[in-house]
C-alpha positions in Angstrom: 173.6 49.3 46.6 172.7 51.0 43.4 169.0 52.2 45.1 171.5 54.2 48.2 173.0 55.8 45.3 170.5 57.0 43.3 168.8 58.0 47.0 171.6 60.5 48.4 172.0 61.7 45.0 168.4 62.7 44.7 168.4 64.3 48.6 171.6 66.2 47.5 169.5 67.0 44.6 166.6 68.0 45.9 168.1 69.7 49.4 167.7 73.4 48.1 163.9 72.3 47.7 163.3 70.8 50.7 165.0 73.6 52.7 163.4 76.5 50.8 160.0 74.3 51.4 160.6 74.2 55.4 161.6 77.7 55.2 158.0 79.0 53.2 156.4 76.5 55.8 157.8 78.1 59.0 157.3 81.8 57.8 153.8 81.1 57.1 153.2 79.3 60.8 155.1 82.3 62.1 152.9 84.3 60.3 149.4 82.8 61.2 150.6 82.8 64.9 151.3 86.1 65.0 148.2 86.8 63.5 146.2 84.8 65.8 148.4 86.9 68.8 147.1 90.2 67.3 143.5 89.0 67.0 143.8 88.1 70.9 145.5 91.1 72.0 142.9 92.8 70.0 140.0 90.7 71.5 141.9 91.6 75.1 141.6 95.5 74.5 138.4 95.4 72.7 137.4 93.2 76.1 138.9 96.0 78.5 137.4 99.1 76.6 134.0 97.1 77.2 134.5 97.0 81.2 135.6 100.5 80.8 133.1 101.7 79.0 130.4 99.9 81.8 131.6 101.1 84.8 131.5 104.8 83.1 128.0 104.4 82.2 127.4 103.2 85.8 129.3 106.0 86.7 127.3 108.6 85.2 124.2 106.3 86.0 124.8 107.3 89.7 124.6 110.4 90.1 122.3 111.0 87.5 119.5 109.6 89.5 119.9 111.5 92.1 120.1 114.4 89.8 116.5 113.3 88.6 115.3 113.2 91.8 116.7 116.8 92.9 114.8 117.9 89.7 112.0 116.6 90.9 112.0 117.6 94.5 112.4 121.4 93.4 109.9 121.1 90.5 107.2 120.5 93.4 108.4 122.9 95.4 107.7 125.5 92.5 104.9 124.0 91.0 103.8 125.3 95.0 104.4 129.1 94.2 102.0 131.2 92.2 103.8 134.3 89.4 104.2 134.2 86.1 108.4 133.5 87.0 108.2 130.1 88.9 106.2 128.9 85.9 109.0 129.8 83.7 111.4 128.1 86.1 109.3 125.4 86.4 108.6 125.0 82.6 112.5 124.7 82.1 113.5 122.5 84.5 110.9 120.2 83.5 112.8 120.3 79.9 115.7 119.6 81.9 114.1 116.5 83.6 113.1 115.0 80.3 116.7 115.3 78.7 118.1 113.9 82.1 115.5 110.9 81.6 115.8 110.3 78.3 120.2 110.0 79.0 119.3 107.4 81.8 117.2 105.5 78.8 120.5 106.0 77.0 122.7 104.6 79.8 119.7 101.7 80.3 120.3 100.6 76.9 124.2 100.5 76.4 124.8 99.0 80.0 121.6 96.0 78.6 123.3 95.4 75.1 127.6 95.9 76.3 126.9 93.7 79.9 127.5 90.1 79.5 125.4 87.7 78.2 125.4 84.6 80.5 122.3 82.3 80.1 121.0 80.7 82.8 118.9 78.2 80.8 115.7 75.8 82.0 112.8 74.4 79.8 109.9 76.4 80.0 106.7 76.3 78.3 106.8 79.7 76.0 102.7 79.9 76.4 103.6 80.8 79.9 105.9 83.1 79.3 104.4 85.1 76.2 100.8 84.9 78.5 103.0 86.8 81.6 104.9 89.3 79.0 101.1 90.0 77.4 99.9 90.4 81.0 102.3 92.9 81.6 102.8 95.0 78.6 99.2 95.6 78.2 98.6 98.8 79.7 101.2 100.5 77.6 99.7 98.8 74.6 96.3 100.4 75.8 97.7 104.3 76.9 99.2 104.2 73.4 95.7 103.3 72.1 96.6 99.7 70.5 94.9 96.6 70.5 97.1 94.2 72.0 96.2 90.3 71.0 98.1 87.2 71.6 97.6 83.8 69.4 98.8 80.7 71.7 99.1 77.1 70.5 96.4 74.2 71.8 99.9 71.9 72.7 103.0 73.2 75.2 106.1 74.8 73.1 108.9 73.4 75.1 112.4 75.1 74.9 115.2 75.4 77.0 115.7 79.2 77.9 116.8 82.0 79.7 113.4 83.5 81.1 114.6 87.0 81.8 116.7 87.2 78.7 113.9 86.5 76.5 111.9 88.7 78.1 113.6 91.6 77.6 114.6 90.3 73.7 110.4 90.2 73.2 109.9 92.9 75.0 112.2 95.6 73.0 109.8 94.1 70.4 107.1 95.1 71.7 107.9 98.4 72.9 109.2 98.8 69.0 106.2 97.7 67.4 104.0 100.3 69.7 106.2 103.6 68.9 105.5 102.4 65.6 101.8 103.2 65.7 101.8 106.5 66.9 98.1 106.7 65.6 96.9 103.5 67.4 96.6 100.2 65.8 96.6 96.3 66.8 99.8 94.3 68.1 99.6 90.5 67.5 101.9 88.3 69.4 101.5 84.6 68.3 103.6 81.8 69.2 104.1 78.4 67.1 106.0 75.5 66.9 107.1 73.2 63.8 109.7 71.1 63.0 111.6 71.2 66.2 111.6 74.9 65.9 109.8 77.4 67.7 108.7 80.7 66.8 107.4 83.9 68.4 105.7 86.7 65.7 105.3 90.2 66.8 103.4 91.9 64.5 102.4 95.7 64.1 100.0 97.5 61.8 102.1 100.8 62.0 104.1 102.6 59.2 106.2 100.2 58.1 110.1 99.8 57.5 111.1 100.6 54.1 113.5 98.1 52.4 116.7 100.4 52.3 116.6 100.8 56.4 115.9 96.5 56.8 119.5 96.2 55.5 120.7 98.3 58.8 117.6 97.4 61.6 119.8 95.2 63.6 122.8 97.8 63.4 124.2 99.3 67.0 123.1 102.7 67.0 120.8 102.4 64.2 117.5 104.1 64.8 114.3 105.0 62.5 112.9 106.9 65.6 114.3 110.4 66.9 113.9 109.6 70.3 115.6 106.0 69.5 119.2 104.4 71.5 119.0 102.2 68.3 120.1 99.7 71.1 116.7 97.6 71.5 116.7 95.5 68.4 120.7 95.1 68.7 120.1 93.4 72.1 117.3 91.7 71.0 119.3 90.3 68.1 122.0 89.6 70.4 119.9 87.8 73.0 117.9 85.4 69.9 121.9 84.8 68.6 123.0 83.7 72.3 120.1 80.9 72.5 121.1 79.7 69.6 117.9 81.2 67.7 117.4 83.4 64.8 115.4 86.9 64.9 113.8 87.5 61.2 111.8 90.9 60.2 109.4 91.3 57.2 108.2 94.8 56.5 105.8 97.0 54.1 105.4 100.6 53.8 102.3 102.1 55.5 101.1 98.0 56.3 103.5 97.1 59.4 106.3 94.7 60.4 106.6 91.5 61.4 109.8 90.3 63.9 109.9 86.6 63.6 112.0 85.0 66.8 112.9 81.6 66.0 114.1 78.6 68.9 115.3 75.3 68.8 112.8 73.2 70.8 114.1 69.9 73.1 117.3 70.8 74.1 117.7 69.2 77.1 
């Protein structure tokens, strides 16, 4: 009987603790849920300000190809008169045709990197793929005077991947690594495999990144080029992250770069 005793007398004791206990315990769930309420609505708003901001740049998209093509239309139909004043037209509408392609690059880029990101995933052989991406990219290696190579494996590099994704993710590279030898040079695309892991090197002999911009390389709207979205590493980082991969670069000062992409092989 004594042990009930000593019991109520410690929970009449110890109520004030208990109570200021459940108290601290409840404001602090209260707290963390409204938190995690915030961080959704947030998520929610930063989610409709994406859709917004797509169907504007599909918006302007629009009509600005037809713009282009109006350009175009009357730029022939001048370049058909003789004087020294439809040259001048000509000559500034032509101006006027390169800014109006080079905001459709713009628009290109931000609708690629803010659209979503839905894999469609098979297993592929990435000789294939790299062998069809060489095959294509190779006369814009060549107009831009560079010697494009590519360095395949003996054995199949099996991964489980979005094709088209991919693509594009190497092919920003690609482009990159070109407008980085504006002098010519030689662009080496090799593909490995090791430990499970797969990995695609594109590598320049161009100007080189120096190590204060590497920091910011993969950074929206960062850019080393003038003409640059800085929007084609971003969705090639994106694109790597999404397949569960990793995209690495390694640069020197008037040597070149290096992007590394790195898979996981045998997923299925």
């Amino acid at each position: 009987m004594s042990n009930v005793w000593w019991f109520v007398a410690g929970a009449v004791l110890t109520g004030p603790v208990w109570l200021v206990l459940v108290i601290w315990l409840t404001r602090r769930t209260w707290r963390a849920a409204r938190r995690l309420s915030q961080r959704a609505r947030g998520r929610e708003h930063l989610a409709e300000l994406g859709q917004l901001a797509g169907g504007l740049a599909h918006e302007i998209k629009n009509p600005l190809s037809t713009i282009n093509v109006n350009l175009q239309l009357v730029s022939e139909d001048l370049a058909r008169l003789s004087g020294e004043e439809p040259r001048r037209w000509l000559t500034r509408l032509e101006n006027v045709r390169r800014e109006a392609d080079r905001l459709k690059g713009i628009l290109d880029d931000f609708l690629a990197y803010a659209g979503e990101c839905q894999l469609t995933r098979r297993q592929i052989d990435l000789r294939r793929l790299v062998e069809e991406l060489a095959d294509f990219f190779a006369p814009q290696a060549q107009a831009a005077s560079v010697v494009m190579r590519t360095t395949l494996p003996d054995q199949p590099v099996r991964c489980l991947v979005d094709t088209d994704f991919l693509k594009q993710a190497l092919l920003n590279l690609m482009i990159n690594a070109v407008d980085a030898m504006a002098e010519g040079g030689e662009l080496i695309v090799r593909l490995s495999a090791s430990h499970n892991r797969a990995a695609i090197e594109v590598i320049d002999t161009g100007t080189g990144i120096g190590p204060e911009e590497l920091d910011r390389i993969f950074q929206v709207y960062y850019s080393t080029k003038k003409s640059g979205t800085g929007l084609g590493l971003s969705t090639s980082h994106r694109i790597v992250r999404e397949h569960g991969g990793t995209l690495d670069v390694q640069s020197e000062l008037g040597k070149g770069t290096r992007f590394t992409i790195s898979l996981p092989m045998d997923q299925e």
